[in-house]
N, CA, C and O of each residue as an XYZ file, in Angstrom:
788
protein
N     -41.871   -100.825    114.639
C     -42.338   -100.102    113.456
C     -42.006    -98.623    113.622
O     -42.313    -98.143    114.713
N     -41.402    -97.777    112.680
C     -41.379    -96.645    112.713
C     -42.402    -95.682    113.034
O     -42.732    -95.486    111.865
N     -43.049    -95.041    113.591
C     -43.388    -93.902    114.368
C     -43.838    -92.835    113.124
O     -44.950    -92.309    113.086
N     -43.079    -92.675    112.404
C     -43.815    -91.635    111.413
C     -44.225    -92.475    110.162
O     -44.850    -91.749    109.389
N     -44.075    -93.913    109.631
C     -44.790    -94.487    108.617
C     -46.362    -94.507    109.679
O     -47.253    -93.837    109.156
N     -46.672    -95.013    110.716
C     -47.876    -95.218    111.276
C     -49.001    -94.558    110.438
O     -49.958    -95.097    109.881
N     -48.590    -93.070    110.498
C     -50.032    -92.170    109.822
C     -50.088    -92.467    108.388
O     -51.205    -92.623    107.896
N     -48.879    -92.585    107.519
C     -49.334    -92.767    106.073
C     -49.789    -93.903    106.002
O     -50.830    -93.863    105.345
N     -49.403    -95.545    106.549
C     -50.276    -96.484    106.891
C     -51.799    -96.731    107.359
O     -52.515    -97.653    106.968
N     -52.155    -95.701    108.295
C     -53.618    -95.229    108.498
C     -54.296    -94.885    106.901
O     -55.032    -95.452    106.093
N     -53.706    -93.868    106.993
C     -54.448    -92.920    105.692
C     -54.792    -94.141    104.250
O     -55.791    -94.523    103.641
N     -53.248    -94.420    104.210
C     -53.473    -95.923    103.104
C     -54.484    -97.022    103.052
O     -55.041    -97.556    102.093
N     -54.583    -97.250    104.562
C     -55.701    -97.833    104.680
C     -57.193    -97.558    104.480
O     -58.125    -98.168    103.956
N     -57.039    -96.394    105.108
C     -58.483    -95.759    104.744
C     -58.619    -95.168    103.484
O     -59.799    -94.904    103.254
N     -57.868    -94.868    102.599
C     -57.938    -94.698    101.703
C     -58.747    -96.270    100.500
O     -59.657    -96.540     99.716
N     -57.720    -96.741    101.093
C     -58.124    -98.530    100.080
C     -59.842    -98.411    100.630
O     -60.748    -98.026     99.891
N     -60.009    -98.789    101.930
C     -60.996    -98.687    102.326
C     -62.432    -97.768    101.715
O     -63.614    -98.101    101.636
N     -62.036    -97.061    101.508
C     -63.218    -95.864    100.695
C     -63.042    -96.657     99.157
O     -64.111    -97.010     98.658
N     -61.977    -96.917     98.486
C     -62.222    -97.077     97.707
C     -62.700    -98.630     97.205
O     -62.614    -98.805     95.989
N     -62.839    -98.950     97.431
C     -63.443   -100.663     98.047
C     -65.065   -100.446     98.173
O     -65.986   -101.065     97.640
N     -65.069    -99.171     99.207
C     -66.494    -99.023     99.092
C     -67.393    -98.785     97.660
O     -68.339    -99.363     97.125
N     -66.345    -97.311     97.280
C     -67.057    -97.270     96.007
C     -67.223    -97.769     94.924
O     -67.984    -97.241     94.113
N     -66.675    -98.697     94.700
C     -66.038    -99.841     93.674
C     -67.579   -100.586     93.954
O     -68.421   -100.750     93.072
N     -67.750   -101.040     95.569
C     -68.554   -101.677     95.712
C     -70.066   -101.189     95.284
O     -70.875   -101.784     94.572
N     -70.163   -100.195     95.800
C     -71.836    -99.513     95.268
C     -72.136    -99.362     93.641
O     -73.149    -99.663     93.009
N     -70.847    -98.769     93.188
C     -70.760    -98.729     92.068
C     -71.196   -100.172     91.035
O     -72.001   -100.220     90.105
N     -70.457   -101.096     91.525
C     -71.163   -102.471     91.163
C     -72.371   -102.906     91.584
O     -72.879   -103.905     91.077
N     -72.844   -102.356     92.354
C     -74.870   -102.840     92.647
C     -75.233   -102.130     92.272
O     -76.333   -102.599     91.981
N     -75.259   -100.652     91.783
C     -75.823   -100.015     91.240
C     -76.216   -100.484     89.841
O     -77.290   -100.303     89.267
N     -74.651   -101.406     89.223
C     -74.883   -101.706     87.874
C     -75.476   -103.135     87.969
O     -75.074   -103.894     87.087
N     -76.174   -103.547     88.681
C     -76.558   -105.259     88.724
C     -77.789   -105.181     88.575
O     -78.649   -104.475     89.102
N     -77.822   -106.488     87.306
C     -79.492   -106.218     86.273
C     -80.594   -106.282     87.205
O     -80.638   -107.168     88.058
N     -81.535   -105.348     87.089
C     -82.668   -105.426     87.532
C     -82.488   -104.015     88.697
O     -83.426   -103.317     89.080
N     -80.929   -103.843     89.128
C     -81.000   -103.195     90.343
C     -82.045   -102.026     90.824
O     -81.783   -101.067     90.098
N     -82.674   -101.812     91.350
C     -83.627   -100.431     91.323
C     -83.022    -99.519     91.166
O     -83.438    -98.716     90.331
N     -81.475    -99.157     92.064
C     -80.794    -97.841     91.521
C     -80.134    -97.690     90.439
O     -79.655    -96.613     90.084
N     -80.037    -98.889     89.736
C     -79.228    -98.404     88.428
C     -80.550    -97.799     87.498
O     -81.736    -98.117     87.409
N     -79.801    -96.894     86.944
C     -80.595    -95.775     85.594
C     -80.636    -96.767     84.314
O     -80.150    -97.886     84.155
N     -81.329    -96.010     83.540
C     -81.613    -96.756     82.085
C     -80.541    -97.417     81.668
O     -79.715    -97.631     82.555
N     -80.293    -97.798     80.639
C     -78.833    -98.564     80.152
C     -78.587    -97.893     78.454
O     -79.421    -97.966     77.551
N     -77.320    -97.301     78.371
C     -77.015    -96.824     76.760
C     -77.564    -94.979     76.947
O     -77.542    -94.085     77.793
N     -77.920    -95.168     75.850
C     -77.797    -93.388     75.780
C     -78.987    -92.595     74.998
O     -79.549    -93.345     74.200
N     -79.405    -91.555     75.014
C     -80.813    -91.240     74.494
C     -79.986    -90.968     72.828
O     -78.867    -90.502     72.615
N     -81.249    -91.564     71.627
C     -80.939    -91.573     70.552
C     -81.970    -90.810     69.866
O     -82.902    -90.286     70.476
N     -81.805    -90.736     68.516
C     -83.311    -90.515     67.861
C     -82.830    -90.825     65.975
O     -82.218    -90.202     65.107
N     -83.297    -91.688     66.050
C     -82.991    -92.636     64.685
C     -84.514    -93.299     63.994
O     -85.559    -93.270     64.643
N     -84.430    -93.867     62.628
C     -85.392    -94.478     62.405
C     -85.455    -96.258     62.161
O     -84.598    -97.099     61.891
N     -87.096    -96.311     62.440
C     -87.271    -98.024     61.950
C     -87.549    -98.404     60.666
O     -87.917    -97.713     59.716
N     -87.336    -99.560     60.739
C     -87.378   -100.317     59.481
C     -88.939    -99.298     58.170
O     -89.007    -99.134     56.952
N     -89.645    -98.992     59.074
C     -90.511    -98.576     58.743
C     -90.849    -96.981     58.365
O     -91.858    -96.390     57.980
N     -89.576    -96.625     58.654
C     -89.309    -95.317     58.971
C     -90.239    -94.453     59.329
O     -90.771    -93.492     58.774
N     -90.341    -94.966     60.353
C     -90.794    -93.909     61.959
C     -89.775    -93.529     62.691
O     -88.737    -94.145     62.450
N     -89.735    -92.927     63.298
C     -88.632    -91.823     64.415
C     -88.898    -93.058     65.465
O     -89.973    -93.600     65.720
N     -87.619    -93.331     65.985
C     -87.724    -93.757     67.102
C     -86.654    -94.001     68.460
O     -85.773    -94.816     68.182
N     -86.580    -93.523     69.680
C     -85.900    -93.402     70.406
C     -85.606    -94.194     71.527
O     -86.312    -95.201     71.580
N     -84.587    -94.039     72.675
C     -84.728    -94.240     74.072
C     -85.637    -94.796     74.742
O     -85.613    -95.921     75.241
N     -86.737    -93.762     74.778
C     -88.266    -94.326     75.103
C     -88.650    -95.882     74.456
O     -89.407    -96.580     75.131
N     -88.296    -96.249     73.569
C     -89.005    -97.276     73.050
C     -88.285    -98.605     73.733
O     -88.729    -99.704     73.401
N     -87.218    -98.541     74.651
C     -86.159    -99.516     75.136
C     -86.591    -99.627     76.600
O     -86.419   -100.705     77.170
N     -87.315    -98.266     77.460
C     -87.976    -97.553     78.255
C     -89.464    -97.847     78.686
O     -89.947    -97.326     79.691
N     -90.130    -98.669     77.910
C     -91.783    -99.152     77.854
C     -92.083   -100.105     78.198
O     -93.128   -100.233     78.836
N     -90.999   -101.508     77.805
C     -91.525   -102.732     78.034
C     -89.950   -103.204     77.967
O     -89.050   -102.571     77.415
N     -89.808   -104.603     78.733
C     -88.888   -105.422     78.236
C     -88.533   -105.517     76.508
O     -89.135   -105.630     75.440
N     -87.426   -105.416     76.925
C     -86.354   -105.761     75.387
C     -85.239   -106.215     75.173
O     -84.383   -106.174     76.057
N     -84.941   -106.860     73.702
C     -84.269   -107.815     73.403
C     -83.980   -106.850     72.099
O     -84.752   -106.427     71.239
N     -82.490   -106.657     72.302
C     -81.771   -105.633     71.656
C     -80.731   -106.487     71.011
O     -79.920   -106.982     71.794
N     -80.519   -106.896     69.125
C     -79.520   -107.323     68.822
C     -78.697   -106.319     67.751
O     -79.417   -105.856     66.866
N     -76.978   -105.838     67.709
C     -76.905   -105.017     66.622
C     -75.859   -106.164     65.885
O     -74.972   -106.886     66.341
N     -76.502   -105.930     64.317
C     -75.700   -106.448     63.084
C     -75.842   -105.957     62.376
O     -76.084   -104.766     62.573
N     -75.813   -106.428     61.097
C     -76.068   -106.075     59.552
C     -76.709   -106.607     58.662
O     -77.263   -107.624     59.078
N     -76.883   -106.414     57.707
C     -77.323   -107.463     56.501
C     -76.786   -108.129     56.137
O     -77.227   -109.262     55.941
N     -75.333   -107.714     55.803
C     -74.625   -108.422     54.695
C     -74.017   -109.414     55.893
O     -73.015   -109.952     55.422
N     -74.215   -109.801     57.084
C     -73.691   -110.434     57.809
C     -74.126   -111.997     57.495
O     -75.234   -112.525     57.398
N     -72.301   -112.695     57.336
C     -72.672   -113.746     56.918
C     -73.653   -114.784     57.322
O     -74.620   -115.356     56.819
N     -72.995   -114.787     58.450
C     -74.065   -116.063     59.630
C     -74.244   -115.496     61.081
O     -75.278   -115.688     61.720
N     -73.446   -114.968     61.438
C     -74.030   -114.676     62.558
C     -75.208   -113.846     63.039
O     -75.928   -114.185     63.979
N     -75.352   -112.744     62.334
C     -76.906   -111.753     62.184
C     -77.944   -112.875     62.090
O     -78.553   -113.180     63.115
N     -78.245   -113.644     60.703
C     -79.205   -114.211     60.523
C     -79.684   -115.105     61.077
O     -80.899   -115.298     61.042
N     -78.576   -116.128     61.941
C     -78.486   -116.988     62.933
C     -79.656   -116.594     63.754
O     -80.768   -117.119     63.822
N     -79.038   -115.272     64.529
C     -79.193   -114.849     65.652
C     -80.541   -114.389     65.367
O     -81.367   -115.016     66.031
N     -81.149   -113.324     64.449
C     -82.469   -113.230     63.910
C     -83.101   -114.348     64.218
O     -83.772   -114.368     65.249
N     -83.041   -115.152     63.640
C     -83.631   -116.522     63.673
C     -84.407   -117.288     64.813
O     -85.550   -117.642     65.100
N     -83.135   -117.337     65.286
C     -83.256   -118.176     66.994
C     -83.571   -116.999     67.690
O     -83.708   -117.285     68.879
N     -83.708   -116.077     67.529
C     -84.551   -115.088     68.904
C     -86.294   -115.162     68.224
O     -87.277   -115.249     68.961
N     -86.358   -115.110     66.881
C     -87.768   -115.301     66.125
C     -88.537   -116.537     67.161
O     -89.575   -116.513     67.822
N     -87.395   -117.678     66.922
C     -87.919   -118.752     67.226
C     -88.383   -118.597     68.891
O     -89.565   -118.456     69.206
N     -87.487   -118.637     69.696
C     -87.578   -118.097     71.037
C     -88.547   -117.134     71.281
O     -88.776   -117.160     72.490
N     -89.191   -116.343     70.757
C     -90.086   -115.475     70.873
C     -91.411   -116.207     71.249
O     -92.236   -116.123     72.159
N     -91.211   -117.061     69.985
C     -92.399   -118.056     69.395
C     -93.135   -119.100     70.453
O     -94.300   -119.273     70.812
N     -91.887   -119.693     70.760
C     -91.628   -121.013     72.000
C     -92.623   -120.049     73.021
O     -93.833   -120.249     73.130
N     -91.767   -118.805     73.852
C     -92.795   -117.769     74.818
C     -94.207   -117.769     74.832
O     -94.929   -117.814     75.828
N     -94.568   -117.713     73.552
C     -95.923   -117.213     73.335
C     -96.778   -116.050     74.017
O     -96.245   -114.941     73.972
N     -97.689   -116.110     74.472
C     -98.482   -115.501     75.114
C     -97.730   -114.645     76.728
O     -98.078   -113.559     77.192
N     -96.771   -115.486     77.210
C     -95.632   -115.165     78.357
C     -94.879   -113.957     77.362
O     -94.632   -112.863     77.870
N     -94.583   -114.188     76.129
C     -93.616   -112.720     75.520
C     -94.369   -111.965     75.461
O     -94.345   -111.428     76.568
N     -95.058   -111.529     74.907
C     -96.596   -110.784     74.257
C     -95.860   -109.383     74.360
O     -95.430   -108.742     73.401
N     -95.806   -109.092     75.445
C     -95.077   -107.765     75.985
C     -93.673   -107.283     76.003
O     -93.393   -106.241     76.596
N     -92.510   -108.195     75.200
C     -91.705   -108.064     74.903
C     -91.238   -107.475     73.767
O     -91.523   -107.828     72.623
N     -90.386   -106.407     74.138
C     -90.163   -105.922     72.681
C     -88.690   -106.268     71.900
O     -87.920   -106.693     72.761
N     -87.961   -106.227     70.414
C     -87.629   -107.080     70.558
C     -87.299   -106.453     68.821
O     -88.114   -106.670     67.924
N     -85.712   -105.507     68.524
C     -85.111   -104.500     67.868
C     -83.742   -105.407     67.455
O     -83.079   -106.180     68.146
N     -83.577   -104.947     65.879
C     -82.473   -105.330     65.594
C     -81.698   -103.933     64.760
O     -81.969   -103.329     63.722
N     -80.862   -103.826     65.567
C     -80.068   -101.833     64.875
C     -78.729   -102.655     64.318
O     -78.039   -103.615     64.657
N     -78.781   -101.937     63.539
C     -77.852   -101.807     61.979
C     -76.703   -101.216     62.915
O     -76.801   -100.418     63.847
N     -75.413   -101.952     62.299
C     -73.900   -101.790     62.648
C     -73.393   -100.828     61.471
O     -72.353   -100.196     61.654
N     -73.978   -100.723     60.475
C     -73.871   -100.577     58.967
C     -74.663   -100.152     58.559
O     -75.231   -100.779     57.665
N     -75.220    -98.735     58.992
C     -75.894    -97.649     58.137
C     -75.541    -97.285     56.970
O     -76.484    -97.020     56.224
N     -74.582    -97.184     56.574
C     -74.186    -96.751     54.996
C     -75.137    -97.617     54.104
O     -75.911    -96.984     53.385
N     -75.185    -99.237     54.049
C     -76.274    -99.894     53.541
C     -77.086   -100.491     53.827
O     -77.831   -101.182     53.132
N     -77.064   -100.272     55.170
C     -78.615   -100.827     55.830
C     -79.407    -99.527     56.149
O     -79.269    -98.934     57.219
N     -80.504    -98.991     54.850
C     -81.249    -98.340     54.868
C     -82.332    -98.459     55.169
O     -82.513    -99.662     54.980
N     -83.536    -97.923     55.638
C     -84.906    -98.446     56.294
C     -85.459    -99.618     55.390
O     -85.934   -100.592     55.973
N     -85.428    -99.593     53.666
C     -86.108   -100.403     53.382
C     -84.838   -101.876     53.039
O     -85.270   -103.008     52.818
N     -84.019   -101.711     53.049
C     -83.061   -103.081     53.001
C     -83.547   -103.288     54.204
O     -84.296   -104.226     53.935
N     -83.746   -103.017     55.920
C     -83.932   -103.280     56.710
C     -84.798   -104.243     56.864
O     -84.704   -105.369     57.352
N     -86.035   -103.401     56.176
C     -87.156   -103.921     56.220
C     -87.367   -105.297     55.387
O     -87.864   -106.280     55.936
N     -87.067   -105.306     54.385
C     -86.931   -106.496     53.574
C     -86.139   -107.968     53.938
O     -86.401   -109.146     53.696
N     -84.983   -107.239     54.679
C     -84.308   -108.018     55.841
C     -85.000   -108.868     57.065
O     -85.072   -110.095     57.124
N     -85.338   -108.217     57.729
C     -85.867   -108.379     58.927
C     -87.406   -108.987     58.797
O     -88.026   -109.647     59.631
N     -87.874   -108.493     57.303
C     -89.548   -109.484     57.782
C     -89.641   -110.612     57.087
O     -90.507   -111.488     57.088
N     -87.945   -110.406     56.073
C     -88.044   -112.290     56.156
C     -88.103   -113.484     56.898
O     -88.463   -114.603     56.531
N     -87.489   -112.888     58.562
C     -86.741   -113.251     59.109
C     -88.197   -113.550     60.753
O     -88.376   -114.210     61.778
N     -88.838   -112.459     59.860
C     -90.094   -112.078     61.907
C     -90.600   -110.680     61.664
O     -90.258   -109.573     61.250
N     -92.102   -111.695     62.396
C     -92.896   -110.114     62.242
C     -92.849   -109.297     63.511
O     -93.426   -108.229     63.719
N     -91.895   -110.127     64.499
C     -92.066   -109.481     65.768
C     -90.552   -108.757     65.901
O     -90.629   -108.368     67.067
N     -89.695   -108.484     65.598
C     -88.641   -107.819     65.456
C     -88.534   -106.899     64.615
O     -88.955   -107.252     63.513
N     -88.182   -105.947     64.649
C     -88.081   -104.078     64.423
C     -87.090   -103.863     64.355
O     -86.210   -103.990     65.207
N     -87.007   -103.267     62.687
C     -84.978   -102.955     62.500
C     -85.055   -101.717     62.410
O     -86.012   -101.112     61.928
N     -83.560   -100.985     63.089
C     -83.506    -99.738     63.336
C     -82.221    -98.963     62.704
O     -81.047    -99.158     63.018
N     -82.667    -98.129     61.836
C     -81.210    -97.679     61.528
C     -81.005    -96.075     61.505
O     -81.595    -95.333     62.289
N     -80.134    -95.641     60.552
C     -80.642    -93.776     60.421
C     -79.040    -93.368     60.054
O     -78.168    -94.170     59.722
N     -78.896    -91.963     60.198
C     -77.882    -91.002     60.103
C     -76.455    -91.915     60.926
O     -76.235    -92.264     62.086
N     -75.813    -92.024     59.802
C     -74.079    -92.997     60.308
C     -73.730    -92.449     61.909
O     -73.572    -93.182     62.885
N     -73.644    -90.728     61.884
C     -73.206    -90.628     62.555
C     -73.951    -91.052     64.048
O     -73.389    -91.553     65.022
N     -75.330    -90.702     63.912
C     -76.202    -90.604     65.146
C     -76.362    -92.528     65.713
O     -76.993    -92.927     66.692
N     -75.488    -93.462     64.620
C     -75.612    -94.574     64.943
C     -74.518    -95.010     65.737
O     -74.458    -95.761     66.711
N     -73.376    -94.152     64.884
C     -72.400    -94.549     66.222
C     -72.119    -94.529     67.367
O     -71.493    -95.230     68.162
N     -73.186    -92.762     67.355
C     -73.099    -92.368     68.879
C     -74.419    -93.642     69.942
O     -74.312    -93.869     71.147
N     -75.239    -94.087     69.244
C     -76.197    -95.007     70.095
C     -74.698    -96.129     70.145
O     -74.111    -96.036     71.223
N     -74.038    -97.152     69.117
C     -73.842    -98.016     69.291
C     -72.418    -97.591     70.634
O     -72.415    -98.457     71.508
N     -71.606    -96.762     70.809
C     -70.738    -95.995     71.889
C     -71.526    -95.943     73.069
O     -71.087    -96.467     74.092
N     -73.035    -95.175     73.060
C     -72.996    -94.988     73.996
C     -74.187    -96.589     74.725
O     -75.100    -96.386     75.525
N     -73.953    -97.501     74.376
C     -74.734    -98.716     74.208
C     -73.258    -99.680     74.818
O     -73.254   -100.484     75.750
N     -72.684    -99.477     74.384
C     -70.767   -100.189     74.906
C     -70.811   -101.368     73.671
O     -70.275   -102.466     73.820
N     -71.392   -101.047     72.673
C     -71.370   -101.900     70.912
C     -70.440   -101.827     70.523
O     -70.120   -100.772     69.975
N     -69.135   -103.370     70.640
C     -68.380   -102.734     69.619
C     -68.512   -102.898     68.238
O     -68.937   -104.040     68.061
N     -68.280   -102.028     66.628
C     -68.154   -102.449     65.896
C     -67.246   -101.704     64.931
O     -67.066   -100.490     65.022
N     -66.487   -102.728     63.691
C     -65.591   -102.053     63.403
C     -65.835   -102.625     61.672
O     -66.325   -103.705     61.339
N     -65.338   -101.556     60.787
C     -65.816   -101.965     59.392
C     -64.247   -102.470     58.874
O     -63.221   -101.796     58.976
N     -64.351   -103.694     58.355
C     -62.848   -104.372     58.376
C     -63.403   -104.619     56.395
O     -64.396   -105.104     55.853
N     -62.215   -104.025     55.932
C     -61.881   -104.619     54.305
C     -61.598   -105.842     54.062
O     -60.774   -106.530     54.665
N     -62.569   -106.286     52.781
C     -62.289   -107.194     52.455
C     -61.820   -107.562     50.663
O     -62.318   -106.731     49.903
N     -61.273   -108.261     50.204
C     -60.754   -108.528     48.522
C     -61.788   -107.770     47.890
O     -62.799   -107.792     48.592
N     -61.904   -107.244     47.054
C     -62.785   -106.566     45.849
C     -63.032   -105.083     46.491
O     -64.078   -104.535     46.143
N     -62.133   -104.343     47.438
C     -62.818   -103.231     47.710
C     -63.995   -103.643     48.653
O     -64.346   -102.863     49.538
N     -64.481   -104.593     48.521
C     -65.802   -104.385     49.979
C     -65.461   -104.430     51.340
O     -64.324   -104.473     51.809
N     -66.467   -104.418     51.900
C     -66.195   -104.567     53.565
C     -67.411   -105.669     54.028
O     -68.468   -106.081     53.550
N     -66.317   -105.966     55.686
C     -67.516   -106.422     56.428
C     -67.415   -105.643     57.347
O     -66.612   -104.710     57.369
N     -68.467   -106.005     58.505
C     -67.843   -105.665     60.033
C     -68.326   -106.670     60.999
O     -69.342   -107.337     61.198
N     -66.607   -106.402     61.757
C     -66.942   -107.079     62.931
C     -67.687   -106.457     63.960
O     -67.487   -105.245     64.042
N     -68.532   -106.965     64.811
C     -69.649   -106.251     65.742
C     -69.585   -107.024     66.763
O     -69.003   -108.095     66.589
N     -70.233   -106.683     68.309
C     -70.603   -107.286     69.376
C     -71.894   -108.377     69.370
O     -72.998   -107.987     69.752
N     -71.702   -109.698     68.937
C     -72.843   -110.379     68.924
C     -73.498   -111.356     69.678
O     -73.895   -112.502     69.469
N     -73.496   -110.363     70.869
C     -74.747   -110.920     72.066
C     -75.832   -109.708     72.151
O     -75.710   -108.521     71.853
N     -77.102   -110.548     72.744
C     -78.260   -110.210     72.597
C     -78.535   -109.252     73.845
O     -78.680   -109.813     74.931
N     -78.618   -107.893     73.795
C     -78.763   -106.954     75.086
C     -80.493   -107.142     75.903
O     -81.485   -107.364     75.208
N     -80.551   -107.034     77.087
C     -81.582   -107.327     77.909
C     -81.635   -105.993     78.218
O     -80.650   -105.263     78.332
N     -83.115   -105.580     78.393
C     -83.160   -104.233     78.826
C     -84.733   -104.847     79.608
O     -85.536   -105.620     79.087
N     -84.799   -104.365     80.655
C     -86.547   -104.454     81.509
C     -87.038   -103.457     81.098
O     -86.368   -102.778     80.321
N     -88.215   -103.076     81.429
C     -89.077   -102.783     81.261
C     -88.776   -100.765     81.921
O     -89.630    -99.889     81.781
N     -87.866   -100.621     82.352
C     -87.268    -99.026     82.833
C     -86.445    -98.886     82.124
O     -86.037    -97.735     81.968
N     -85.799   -100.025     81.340
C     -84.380    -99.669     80.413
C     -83.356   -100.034     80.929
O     -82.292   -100.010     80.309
N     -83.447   -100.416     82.070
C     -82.154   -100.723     83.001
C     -81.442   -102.586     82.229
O     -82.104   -103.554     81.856
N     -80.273   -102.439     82.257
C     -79.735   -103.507     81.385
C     -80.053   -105.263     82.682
O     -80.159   -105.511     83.883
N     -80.068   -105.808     81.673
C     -81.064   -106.746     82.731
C     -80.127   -107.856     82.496
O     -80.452   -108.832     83.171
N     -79.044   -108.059     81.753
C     -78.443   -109.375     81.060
C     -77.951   -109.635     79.670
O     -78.181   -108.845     78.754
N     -77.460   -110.437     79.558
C     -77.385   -110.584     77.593
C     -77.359   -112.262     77.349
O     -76.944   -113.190     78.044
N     -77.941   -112.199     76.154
C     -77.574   -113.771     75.228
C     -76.821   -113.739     75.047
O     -76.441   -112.581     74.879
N     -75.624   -114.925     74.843
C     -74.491   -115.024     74.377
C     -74.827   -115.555     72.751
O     -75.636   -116.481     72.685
N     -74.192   -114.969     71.268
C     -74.170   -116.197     70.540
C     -73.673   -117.328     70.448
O     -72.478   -117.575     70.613
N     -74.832   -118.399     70.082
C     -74.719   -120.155     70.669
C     -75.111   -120.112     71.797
O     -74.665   -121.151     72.283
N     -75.653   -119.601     72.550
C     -75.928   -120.136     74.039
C     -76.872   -121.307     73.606
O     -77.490   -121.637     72.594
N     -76.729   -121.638     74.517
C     -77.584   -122.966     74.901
C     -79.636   -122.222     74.816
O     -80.125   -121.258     75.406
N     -80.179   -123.061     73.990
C     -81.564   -122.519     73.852
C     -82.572   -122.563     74.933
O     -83.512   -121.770     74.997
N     -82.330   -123.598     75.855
C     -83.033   -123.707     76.767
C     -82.883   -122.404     77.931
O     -83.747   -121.825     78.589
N     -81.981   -122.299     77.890
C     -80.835   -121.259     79.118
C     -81.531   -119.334     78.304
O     -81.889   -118.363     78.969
N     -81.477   -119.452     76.782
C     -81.929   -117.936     75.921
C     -83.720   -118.204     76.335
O     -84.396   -117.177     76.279
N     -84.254   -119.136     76.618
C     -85.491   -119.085     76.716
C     -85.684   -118.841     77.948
O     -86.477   -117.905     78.048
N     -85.222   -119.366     79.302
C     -85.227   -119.071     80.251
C     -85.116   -117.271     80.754
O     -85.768   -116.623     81.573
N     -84.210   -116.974     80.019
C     -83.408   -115.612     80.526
C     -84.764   -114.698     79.887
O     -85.028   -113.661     80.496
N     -85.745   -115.108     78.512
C     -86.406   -114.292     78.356
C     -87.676   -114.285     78.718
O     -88.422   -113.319     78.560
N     -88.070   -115.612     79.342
C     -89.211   -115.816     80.494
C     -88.745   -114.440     81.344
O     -89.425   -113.416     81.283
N     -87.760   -114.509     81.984
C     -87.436   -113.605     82.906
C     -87.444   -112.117     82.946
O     -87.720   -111.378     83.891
N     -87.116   -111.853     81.836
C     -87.256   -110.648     81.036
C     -88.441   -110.135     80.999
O     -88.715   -109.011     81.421
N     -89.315   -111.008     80.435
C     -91.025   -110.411     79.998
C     -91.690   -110.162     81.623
O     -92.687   -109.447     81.727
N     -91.032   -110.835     82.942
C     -91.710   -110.560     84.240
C     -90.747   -109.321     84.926
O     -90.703   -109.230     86.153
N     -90.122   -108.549     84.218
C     -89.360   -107.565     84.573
C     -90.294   -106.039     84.182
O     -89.802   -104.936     84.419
């Protein structure tokens, strides 16, 4: 072996090496429940269905079950409304302490009271959140939400959005997600787990 590759071979190595490490911490830091990982998403200040102010802190108090859609969403929002209502229900007295938010992808027409009219068809235990377009994008960005407003025939729109169910414990720290369609037994399980977080 050449004599002067030796040291850049060292260095390469130790180089990979460090970075292996940090790759590595970096990933337990982010693993649900971890003690060192920090809250999950980004401090907001928007309103509820009810229009009250409400922020960060409220994701920060107790376990939560965070879904973002819309109204005008064909099936998948209402689906998903639905079967977390129901799942709540199944919990009982084990949820009690779960909290449990549905934020608007689509502020332009999901205003506090469409929200509201929305959402308590749907459950009295879920809280819709919406507010200022812009201050929504910055929660759904800094949340890792994707959503995108796609045209449709007549001038309207829909949007496509991220539609799994975010886990947050009881510090805010991201704890997991529902998939939509998961298996119900498996969404009930994950939120047993949740409410002892």
């Amino acid at each position: 072996m050449n004599r002067r590759l030796l040291p850049l071979i060292v260095v390469a190595i130790a180089l990979l090496a460090a970075a292996a490490g940090w790759i590595t911490f970096q990933s337990a830091r982010q693993q649900p429940g971890s003690a060192n990982a920090g809250p999950f998403g980004t401090p907001f200040q928007l309103i509820t269905m009810n229009g009250e102010p409400i922020t960060e802190t409220a994701f920060r108090q107790k376990p939560s079950a965070i879904f973002f859609g819309f109204t005008h969403c064909p099936e998948v929002c209402p689906t998903t409304l639905f079967e977390l209502n129901g799942w709540l229900k199944q919990l009982g007295p084990e949820g009690q302490n779960l909290g449990a938010y549905f934020v608007t992808v689509d502020p332009e027409r999901d205003t506090a009271d469409v929200m509201k009219t929305y959402v308590s068809n749907v459950s009295d235990r879920i809280i819709g959140i919406t507010g200022d377009s812009g201050k929504v994008a910055a929660m759904l960005k800094g949340y890792s939400v994707f959503a995108r407003k796609v045209p449709v025939d007549g001038g309207d729109y829909t949007m496509d959005h991220t539609a799994s169910i975010f886990l947050l414990d009881s510090k805010g720290r991201f704890f997991g997600t529902i998939a939509y369609g998961e298996n119900p037994d498996t969404a009930v399980e994950k939120l047993k787990r949740l409410a002892k977080s």
